[in-house]
N, C-alpha and C positions, 0 to 999 in steps of 0.2 A: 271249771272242771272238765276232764277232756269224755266225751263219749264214749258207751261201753262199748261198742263196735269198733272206736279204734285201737282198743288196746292198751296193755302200759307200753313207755316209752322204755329205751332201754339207756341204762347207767352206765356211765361212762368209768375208768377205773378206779379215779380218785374218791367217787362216791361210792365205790362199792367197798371199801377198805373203812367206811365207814357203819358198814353191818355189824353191829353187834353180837346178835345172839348166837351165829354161829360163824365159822369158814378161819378159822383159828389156831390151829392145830401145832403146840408147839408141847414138847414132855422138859421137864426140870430137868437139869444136872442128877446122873443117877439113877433116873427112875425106868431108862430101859434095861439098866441088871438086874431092877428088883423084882426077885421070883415071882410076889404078889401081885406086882404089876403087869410082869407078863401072863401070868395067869390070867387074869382079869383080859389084857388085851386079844389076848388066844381065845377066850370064851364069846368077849363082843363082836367076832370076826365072825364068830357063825349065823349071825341072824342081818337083817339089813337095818333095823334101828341099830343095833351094835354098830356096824362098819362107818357108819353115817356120825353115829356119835365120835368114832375114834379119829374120821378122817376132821371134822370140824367143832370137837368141842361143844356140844350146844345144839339145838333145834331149829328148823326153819320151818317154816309154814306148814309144810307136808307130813313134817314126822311130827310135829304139836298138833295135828287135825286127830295123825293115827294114835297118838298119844287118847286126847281126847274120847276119842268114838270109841276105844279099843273095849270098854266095859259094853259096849249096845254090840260091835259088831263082832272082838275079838274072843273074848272073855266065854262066851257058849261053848264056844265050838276048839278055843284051846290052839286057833291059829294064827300064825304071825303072818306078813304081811305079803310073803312070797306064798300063803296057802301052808308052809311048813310048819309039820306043829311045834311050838314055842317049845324051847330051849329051856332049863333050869332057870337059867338068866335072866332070859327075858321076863319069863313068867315071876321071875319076884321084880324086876324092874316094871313092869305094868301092873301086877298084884299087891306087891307090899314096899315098893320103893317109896319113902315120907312125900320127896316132892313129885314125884310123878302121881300120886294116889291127892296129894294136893291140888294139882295143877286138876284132874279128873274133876275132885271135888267141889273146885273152884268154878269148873266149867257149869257143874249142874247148879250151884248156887247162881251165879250171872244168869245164866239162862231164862230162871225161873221168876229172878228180879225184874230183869227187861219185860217178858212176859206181863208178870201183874203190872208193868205200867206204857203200855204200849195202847196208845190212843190214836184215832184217824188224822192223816195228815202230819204226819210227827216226822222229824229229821234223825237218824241215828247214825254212828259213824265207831268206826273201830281202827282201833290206833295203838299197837300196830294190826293191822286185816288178820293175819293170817289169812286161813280156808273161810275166815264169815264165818265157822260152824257157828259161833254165840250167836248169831243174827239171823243167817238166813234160815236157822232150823228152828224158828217160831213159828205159832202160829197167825197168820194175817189176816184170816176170815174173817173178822170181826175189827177190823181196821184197815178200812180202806185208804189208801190217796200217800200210804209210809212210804219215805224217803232213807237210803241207803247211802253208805259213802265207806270205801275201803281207803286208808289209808296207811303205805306198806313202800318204806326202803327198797327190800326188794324186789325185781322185775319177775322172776319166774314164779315168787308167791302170789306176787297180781293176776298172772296167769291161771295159778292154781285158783283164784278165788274166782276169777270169774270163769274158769271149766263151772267148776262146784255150784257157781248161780245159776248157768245154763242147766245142769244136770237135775238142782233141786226146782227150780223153776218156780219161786213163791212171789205171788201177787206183788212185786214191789219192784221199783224204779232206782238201778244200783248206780252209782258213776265209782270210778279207780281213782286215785291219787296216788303216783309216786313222788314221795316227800320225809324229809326229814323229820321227825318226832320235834327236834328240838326247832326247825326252820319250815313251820307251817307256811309261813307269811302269808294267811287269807284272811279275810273277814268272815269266812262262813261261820254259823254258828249251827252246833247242833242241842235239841234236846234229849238226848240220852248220850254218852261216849263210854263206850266198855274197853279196858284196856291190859290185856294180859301178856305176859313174853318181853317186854320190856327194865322195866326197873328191878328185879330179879337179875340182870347181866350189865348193871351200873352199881359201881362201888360206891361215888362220890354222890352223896346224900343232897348236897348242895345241887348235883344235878339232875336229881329226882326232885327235889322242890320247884325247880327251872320249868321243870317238866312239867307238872302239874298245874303250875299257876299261869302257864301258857294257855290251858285248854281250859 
């Protein structure tokens, strides 16, 4: 696995057209005359998760963090992520939107899983990384010697995750992996793998089983 000092490597184009979850951005037959839709698209233009959503469909690393954190850091204070206060919009898509209030819920759920089983010495690994927010925002005090591993398609997410590990700075020895979900090819094994943002932006069931019975 390559050291956190050197960095991710960066993707060449063929693999980057293999990104899933977001950089997609294509509207049906129709749907730029429908009033609703442009309403809609006129509304998600005014916040930076909106624009991000329209230009690619989907979430990468950065907006799944603020997605995330948006209840600890957004949610008080009623601001989006330029400091402007949230929109109509945004404020039900980070408030009362099913799966984004999911995807929140999910996070404090895993969080608190890992947690009760995080023992000295242990290998954990996230796939795909995102920010590490499930990981690196434990606590490690009471488990020395844990071992980290980001594993994450994208290059500028691997970047994002390891800004995020320098910033949070938690007791623990990280290394990057850019790699395919479905084309690990290692041996490593980990004892714990949390894994969100993925299967959620795969139709074919058969490749979500692939997927699972890989790792």
């Amino acid at each position: 696995m390559p050291d956190l000092r050197a960095g991710p490597a960066i993707l060449d184009s063929e693999i980057c057209m293999n990104i899933i979850s977001h950089g997609h951005n294509t509207l049906s037959q129709g749907e730029e005359s429908d009033p609703e839709v442009v309403r809609l698209r006129r509304e998600l233009a005014e916040f930076p998760l909106g624009r991000f959503l329209l230009e690619n469909l989907g979430l990468n690393g950065h907006w799944t963090s603020y997605v995330l954190l948006y209840p600890d850091k957004g949610r008080a204070t009623a601001t989006s992520s330029d400091g402007q206060p949230v929109t109509e919009l945004e404020s039900w898509l980070m408030d009362r939107c099913p799966i984004l209030r999911a995807t929140q819920e999910r996070f404090r759920i895993f969080r608190g899983l890992t947690q009760s089983r995080l023992r000295p010495g242990m290998s954990l690994a996230a796939l795909p990384a995102g920010l590490m927010d499930d990981l690196l925002t434990l606590d490690y005090t009471q488990t020395p010697g844990v071992t980290l591993t980001a594993v994450d398609l994208d290059p500028e997410t691997l970047g994002e995750a390891e800004q995020n590990f320098r910033q949070l700075n938690p007791p623990v020895d990280v290394t990057f992996e850019q790699k395919d979900a479905w084309q690990l090819c290692t041996e490593q094994r980990w004892d714990l793998l949390t894994s969100n943002g993925l299967n959620i932006y795969v139709d074919d069931d058969g490749r979500c089983t692939d997927f699972y019975r890989s790792v």
